[in-house]
MIGU-784892 format. One record per residue: residue in one letter; x, y negated, z of N, C-alpha, C, CB in turn. Coordinates in pm, whole numbers, plus 32768, in hexadecimal, padded with zeros to 4 digits. Glycine has a CB too. Layout:
<dogus>
AXYZXYZXYZXYZ ...
</dogus>
This chain:
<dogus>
X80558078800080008000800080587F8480007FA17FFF807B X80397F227FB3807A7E987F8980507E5C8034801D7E357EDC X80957E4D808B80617E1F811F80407DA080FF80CB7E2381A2 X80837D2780B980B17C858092801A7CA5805F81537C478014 X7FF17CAA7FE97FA07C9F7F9C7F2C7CAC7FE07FB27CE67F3F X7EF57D3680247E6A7D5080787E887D0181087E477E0C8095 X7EF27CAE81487EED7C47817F7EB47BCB81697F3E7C3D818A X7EE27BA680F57ECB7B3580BB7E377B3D80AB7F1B7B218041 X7E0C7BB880567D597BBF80397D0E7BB980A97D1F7C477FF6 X7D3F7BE981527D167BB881B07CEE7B5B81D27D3E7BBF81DD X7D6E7AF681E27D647A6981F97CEB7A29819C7DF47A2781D8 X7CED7A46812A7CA579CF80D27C0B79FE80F07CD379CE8011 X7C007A7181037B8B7A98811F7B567A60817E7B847B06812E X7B9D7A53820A7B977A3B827C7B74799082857C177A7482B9 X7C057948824C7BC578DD822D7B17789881CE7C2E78C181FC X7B2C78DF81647A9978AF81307A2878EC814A7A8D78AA80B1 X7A307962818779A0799781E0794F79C88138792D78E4825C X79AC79E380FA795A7A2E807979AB7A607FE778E579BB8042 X798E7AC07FAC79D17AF27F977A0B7AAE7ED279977B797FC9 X79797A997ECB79A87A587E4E7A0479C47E3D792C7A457E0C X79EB79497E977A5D790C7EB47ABF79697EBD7A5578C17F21 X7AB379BC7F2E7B6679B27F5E7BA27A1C7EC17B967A278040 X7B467A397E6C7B8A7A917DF57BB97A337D797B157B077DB7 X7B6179917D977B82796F7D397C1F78DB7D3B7AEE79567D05 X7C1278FF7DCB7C7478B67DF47D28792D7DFC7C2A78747E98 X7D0A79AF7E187D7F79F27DD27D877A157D377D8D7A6D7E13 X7D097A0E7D127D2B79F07C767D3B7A6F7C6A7DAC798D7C41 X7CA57AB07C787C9A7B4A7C7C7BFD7B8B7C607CCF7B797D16 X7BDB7BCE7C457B827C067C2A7B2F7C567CA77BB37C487BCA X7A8F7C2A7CCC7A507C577D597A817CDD7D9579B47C687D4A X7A627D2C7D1D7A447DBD7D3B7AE97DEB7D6C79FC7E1D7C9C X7B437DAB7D327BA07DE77D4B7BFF7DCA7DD97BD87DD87CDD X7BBF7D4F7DE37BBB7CED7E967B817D5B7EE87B367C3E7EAB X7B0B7D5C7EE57AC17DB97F477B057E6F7F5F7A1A7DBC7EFF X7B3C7E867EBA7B797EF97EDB7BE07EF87F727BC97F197E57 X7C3C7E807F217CAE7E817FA47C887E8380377D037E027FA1 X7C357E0A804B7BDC7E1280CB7BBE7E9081007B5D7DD780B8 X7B817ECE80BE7B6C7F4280CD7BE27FA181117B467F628054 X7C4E7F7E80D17CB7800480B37D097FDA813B7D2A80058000 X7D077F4C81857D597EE881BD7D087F2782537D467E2A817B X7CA97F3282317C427F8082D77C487FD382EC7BBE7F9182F6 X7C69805C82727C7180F782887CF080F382C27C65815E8204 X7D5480A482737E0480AE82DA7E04809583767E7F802282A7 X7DAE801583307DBA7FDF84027D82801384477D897F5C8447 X7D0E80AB84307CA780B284687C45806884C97CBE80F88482 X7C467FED849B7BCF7F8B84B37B9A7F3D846F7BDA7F4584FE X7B0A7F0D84717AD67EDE83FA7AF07E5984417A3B7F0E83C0 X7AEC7E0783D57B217D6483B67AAC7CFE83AD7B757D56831B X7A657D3A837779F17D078353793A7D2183537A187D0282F6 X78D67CDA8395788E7D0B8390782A7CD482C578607CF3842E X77FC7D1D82A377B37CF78214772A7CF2822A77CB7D60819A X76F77C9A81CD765B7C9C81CB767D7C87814275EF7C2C8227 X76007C8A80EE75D57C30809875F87BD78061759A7C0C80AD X75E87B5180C975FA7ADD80A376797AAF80E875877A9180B9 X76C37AAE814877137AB7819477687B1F81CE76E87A9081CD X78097AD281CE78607B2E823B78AA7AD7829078CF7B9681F6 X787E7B5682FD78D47AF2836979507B5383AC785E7AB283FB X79C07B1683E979FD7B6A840C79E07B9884867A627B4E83FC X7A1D7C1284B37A027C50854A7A5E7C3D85A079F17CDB8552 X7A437C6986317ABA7C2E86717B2F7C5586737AAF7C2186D8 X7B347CE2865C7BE87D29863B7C107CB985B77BEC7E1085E9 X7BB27CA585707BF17C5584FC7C217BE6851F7B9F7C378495 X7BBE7B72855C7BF67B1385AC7CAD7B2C860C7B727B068612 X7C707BAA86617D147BB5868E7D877BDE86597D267BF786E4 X7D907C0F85D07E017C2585657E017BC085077DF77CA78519 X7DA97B5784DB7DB57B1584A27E507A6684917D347B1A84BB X7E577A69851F7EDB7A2C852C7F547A5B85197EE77A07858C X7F6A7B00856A7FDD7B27851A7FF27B4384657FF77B9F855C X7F677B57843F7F737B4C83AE7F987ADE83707F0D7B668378 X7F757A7183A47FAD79ED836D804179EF83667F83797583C3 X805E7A148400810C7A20841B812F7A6283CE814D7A558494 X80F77AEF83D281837B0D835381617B0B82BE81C97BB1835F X80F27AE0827F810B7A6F8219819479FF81F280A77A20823D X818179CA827E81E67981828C827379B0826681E1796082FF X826E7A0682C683127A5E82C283487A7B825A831F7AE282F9 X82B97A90821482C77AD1818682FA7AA48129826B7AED8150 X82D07A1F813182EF799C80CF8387797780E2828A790B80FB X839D79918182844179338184847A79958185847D78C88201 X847D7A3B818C84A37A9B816784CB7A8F80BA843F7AF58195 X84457A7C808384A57A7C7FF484CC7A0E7FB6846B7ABA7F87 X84A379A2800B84E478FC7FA485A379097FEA846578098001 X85B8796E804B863E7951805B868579DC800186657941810C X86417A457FF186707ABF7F9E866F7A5F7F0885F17B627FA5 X860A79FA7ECB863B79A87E6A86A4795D7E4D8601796F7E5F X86DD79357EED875478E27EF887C1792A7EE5876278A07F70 X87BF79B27F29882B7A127F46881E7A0C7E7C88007ACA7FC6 X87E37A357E6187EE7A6B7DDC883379F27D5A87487A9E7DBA X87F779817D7C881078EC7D40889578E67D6787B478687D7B X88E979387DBB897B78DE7DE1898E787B7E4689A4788F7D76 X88F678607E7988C977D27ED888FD77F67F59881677AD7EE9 X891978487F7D893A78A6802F89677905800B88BF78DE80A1 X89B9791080A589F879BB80848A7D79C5807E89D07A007FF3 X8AD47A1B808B8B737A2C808B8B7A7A387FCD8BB87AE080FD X8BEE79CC7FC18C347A057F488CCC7A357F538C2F799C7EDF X8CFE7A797F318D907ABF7F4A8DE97A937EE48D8F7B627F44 X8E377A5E7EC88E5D7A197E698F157A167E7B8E06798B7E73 X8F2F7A117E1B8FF17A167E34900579C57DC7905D7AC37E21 X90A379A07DD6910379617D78916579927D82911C78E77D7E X91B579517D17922D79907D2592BB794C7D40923479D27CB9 X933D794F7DA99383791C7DF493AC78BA7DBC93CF795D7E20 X93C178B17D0F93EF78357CDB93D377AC7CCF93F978447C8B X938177D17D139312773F7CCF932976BD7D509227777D7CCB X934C763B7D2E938675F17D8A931175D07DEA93CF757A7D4B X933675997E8E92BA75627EC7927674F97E9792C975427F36 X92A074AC7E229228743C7DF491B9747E7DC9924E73D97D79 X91C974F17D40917C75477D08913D75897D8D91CA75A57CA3 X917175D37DB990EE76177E3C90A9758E7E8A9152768E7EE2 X90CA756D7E86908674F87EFF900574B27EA19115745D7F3A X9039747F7E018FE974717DBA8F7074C37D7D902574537D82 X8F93753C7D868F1475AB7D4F8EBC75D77DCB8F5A764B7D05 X8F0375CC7E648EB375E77EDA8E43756B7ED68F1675EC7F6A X8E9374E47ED48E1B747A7EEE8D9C74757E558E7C73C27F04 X8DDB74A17DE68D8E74817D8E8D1D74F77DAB8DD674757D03 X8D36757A7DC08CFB76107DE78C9275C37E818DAB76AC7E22 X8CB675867ED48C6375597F528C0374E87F1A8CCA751B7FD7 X8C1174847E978BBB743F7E8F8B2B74B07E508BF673C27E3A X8B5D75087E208AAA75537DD48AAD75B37E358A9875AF7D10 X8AE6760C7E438AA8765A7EC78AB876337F548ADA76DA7ECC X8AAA75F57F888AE375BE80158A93760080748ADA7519802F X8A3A7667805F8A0376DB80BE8A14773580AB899D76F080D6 X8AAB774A80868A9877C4802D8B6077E8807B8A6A77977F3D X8B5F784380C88BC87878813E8C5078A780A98B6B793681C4 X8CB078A380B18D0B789A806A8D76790F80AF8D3178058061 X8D8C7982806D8E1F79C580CB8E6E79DA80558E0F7A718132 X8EFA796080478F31795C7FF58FC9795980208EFB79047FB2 X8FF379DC7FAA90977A477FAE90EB79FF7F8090AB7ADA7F50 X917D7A1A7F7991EE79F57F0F91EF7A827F26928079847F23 X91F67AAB7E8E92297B297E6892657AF27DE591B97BA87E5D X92AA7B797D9692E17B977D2C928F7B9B7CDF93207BF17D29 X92847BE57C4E92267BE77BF491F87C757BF792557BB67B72 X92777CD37C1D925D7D657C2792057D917C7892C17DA87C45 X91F17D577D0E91BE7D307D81912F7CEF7D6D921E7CD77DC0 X913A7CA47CFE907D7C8F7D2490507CCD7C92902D7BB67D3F X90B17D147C30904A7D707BFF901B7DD57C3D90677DA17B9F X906F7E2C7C82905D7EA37CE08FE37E797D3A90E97EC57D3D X8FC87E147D648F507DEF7DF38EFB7DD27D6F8F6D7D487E8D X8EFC7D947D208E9D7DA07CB58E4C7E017C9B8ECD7D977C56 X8EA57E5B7C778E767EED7C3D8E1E7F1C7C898EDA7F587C31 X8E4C7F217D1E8E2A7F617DA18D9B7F157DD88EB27F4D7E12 X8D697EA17DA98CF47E457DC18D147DF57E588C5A7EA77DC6 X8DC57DE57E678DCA7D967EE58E197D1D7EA58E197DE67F6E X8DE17CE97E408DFC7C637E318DA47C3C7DBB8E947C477E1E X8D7E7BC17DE88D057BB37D918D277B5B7D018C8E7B637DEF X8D997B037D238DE87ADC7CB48E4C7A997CD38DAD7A9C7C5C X8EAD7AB07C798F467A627C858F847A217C198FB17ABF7CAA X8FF379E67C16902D79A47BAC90C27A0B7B88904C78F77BE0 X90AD7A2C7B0A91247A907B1A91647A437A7C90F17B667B20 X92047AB17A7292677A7E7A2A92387AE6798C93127A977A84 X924E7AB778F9924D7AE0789F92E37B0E786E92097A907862 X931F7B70783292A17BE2781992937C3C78A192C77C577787 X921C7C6A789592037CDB78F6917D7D5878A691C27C8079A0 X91637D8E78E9912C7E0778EA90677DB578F691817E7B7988 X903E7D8178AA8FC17D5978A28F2E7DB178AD8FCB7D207836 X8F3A7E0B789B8ED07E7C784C8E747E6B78CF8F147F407821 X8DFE7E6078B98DBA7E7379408D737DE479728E317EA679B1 X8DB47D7A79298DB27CEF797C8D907C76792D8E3D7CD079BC X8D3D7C1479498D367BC379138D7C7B3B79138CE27BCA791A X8DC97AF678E28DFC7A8478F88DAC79F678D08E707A9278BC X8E22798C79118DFD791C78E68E5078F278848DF078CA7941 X8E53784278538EB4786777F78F71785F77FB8E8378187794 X8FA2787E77DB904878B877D79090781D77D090797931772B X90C1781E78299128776F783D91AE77A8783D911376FC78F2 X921A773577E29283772A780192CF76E17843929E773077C7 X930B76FA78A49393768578C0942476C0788093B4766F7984 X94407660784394C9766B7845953A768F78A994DF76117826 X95AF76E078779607770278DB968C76AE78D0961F779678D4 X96B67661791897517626791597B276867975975575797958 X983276657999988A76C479A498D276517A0E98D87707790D X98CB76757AC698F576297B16998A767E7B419881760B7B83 X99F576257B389A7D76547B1E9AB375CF7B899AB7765B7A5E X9B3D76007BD09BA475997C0B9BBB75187BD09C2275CF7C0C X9BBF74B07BF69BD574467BD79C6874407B9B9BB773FA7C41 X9CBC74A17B989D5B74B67B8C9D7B75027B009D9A75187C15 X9CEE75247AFA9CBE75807A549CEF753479FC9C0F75967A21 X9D3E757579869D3F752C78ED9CE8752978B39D8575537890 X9C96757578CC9BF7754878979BBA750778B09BA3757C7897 X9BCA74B0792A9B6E745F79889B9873D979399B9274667A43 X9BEB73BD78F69BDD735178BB9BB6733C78309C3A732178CD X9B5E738A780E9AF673BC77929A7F738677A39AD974577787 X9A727318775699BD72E47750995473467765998D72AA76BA X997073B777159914743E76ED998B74B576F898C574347632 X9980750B772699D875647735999775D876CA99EC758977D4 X9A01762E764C99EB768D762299F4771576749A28768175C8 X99A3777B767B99CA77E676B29A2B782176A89991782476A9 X9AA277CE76119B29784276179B717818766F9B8B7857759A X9B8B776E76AE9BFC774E76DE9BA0778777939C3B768C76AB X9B5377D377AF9B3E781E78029BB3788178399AD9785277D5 X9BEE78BC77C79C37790677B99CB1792C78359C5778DD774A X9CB5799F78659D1A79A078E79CE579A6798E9D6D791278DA X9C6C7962796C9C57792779DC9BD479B87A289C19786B79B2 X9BC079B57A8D9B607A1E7ACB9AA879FF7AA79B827A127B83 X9A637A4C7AAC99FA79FA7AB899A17A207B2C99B479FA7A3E X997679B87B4498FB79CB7BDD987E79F17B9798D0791E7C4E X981E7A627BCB978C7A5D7BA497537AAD7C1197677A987B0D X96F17A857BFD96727AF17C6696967B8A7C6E95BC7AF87C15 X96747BDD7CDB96937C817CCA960D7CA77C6796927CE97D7E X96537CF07C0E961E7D437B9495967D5D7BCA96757DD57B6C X95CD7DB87C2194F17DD97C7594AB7D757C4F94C37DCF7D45 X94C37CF07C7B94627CC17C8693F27C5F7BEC94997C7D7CF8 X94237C8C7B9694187C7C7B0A94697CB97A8594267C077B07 X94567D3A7ABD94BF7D907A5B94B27D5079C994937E467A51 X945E7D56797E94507D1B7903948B7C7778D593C17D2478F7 X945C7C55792A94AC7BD6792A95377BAA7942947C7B9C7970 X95567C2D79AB95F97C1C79C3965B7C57794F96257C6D7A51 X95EB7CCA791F96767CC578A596407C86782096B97D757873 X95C17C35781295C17BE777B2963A7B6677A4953E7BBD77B9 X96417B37783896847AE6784597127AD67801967E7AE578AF X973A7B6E785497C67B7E781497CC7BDC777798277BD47890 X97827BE1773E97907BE876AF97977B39767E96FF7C487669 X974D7AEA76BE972E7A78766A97DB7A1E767996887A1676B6 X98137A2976E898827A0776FE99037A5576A798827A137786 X98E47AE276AD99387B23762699237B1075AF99377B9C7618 X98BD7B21756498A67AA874F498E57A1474D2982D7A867507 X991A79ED754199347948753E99AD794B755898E878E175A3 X99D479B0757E9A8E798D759C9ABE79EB75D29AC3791375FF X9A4E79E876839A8479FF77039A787A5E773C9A6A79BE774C X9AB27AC077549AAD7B1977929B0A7B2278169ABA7B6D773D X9AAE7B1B787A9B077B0778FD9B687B94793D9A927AD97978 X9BBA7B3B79729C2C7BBF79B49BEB7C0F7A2D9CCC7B7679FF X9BC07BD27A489B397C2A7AC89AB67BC97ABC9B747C247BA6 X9A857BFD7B0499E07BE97B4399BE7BB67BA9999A7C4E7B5D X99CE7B767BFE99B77B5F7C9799147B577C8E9A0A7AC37CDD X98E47B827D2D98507B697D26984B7B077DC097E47C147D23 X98127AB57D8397C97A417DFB972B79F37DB79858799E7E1B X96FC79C67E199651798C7E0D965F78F07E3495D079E57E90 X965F78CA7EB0966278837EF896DC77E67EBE967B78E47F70 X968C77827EC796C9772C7E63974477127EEA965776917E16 X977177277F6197D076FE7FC6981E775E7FA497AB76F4805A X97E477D07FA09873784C7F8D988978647EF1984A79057FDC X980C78397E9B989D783C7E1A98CF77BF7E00987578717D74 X98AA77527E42990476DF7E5C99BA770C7E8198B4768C7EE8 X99A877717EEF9A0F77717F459A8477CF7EE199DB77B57FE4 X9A2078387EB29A6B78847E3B9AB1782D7DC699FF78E17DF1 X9A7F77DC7DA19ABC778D7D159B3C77637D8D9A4076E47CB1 X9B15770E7DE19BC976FB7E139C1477317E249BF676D67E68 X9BCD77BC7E529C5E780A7EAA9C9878547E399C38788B7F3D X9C4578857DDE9C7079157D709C9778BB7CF99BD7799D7D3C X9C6278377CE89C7577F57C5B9C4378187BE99CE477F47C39 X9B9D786F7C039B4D78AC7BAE9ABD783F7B9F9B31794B7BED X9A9978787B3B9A37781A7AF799B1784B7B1B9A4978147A57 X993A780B7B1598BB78417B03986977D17AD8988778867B7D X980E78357A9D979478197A25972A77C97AA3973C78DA79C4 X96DD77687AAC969E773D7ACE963676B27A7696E4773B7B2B X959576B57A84956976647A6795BB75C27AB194E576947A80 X956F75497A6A95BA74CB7AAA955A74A47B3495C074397A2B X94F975067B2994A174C67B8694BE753D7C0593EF74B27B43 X9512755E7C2E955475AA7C8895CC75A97CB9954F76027C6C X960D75217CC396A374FD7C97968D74F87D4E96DC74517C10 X971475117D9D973475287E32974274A87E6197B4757F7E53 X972674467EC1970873C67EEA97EC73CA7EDF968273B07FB0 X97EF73677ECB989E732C7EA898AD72FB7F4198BB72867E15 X993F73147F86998573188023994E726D80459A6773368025 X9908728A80C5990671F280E9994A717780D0991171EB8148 X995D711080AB99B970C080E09A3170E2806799DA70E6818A X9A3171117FFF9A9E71447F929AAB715E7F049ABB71A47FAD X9AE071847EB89AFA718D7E469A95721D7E3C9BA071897E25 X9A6772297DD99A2572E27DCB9AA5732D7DAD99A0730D7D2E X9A9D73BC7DF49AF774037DB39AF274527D4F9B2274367DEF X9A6174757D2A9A4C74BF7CC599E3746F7C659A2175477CF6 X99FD74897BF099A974437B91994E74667B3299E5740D7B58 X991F74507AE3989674A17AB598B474677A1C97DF746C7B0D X9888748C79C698AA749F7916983174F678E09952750278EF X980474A0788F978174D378129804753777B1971C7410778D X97AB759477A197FF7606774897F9760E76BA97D6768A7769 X9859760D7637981C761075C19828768E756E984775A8757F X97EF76C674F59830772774AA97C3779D74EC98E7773574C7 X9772775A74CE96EE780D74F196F7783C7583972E78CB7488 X970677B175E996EF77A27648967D77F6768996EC77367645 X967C7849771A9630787A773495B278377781966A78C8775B X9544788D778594EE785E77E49498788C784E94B5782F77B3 X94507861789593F378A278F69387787B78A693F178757998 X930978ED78DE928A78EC7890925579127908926F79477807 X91C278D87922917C78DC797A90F578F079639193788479B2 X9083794A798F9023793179938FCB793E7A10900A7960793E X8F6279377A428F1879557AC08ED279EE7A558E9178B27B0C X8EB57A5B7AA48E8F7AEF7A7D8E2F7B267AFB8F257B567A69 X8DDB7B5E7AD68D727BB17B348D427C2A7AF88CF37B5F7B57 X8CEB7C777B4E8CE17D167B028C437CE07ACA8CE57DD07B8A X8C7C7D397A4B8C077D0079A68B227D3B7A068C587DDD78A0 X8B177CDF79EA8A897CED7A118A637CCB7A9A8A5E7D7179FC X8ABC7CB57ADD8AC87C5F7B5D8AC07BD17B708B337C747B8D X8AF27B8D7B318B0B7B127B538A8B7AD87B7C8B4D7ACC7AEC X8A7A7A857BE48A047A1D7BF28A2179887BB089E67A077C96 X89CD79397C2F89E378BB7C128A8378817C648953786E7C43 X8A9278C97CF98B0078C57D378B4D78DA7CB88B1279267DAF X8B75791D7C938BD8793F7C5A8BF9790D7BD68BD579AF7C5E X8B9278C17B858BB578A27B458BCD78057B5D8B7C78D87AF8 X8B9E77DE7BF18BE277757C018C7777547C418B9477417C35 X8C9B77B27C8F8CF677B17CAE8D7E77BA7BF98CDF78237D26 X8D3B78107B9C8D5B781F7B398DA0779F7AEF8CF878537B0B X8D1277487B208D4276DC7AC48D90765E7B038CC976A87A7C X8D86767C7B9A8DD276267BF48E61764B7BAA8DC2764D7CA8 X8E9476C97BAB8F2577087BBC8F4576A47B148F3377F27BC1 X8F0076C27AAE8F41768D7A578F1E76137A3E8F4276CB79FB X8EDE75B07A798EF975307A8E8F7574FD7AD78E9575067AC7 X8F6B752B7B3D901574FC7BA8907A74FF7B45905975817C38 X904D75B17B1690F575B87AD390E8755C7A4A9132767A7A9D X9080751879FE90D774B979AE90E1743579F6909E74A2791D X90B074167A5D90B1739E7A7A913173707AC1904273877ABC X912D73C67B2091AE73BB7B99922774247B5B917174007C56 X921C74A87B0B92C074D27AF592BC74CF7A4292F375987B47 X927B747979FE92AB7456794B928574B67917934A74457915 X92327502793B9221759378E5919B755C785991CE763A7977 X91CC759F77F79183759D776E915B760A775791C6757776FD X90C975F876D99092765A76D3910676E076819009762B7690 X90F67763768B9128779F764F90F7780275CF915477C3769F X911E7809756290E5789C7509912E78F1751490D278A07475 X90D47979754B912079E8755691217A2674FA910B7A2F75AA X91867A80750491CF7AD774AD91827B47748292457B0574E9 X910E7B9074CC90C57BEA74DD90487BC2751891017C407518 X8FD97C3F74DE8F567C2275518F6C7C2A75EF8EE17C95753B X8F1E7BCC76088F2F7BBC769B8EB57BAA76EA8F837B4D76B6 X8E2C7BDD76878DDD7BD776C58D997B4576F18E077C1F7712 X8D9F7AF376DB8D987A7677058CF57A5377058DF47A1C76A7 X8CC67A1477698C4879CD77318C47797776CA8C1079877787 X8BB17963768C8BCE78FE76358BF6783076478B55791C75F0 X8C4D781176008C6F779D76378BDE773F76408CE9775E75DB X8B80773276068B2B76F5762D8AE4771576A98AED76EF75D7 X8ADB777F76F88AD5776F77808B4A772A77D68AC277EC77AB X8BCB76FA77BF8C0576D6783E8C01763178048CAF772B786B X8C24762078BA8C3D7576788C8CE6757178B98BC274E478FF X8D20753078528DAB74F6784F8DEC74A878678DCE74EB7816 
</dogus>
């Protein structure tokens, strides 16, 4: 039995003391009013109503259930106008990650822009890798993240694919450092700093193909994240790393910088970015948070739109705003 529904036919009954009002006020047909009535007294085993003829009136069990019926009418209503919200993106936990590169202007910028449209809406947001929030992806413990291109897509829907450019932050003592634009050959010799492989396998050795192509092929690999400790690496080892400009390590108080930063030329590499969620999931959360992530990143770290190389699944561009 529909409980909401032969509630409701209660009430209206109850209120208009007849049956054809209260049928034509649910916007229903008599016979099929009176059925429920009917069906609403055999459950409760008590009758609701006395009938005549010309008149109905209610009885007193009816009178004394008639308020909790109102109530949970009620319940009923804010029961599902908030299961609408939950569903709208309007309330509710969203789980959401990024990924470690991205400077604090960009996060700070996509959190406040993400709090102006949902601002009732509870936020539990990761730094992970890209490997890391496909895996919670897969698994339905993340509801969407911003991950690195290329990766392993199948399964997922994106937003659209941004680039930043990569420059190459080297010692101030570098012969390269006094290069307007540095080519990837005069790289040459020198170590290179990048993220551990895990955490964007595809990308880590895209990277270093794109650097062998151009010149450079480094004498080792070092792995660091953290713009202080591969700060500390370029001084001590005299090795280089690939970094956007909008991630450059704050320069020594009070001093000269010691390490310096250089736009790269000659099929220069890049980072590619998109926000990704699992395909048939996404709400409104998510596709706002979606569109927060790639607003920041062109606004606050220079990122441009990108064409990829392959399908990527993408929505169509006339749904996002840019």
């Amino acid at each position: 039995m529909d409980l909401v529904r032969h509630l409701e036919c209660f009430v209206a009954v109850a209120e208009e003391s007849h049956f054809g009002r209260a049928a034509t006020r649910l916007g229903m047909a008599q016979p099929p009013l009176s059925q429920r009535i009917q069906r609403l007294e055999r459950e409760l085993g008590v009758r609701l109503f006395e009938r005549t003829s010309r008149q109905v009136t209610i009885t007193e069990a009816g009178r004394l259930l008639l308020a909790e019926a109102r109530e949970l009418l009620a319940r009923s209503e804010s029961f599902l106008a908030t299961a609408r919200r939950v569903r709208d993106g309007e309330t509710g936990l969203l789980r959401a990650a990024l990924p470690p590169d991205l400077s604090g202007e960009t996060v700070a910028a996509l959190l406040a822009d993400f709090g102006r449209r949902h601002d009732g809406l509870e936020l539990e947001l990761h730094e992970l890798p890209t490997a890391q929030q496909l895996a919670r992806l897969a698994a339905h413990e993340l509801d969407v993240g911003v991950v690195h291109h290329p990766c392993d897509v199948s399964g997922l829907e994106l937003g659209p694919v941004l680039r930043r450019e990569l420059g190459v932050l080297l010692p101030r003592s570098a012969g390269a450092a006094g290069f307007d634009a540095v080519p990837l050959v005069a790289l040459a010799g020198h170590d290179l700093i990048l993220f551990p492989r895990a955490a964007a396998p595809a990308l880590y050795d895209d990277l270093l193909t794109t650097c062998a192509r151009g010149g450079f092929t480094p004498a080792a690999v070092r792995h660091g994240q953290g713009a202080s400790f591969v700060r500390g690496l370029v001084l001590s080892t005299g090795a280089v790393a690939l970094c956007p400009r909008d991630t450059l390590p704050p320069p020594p108080e009070g001093g000269e910088p010691d390490v310096v930063w250089r736009p790269l030329t000659g099929g220069a590499p890049a980072l590619r970015h998109s926000a990704a969620w699992s395909r048939g999931r996404g709400d409104a959360a998510v596709h706002a948070f979606a569109e927060a992530a790639t607003h920041a990143l062109r606004t606050t770290a220079g990122a441009t739109p990108d064409v990829p190389t392959r399908p990527l699944h993408l929505r169509p561009a006339s749904e996002w705003w840019l």
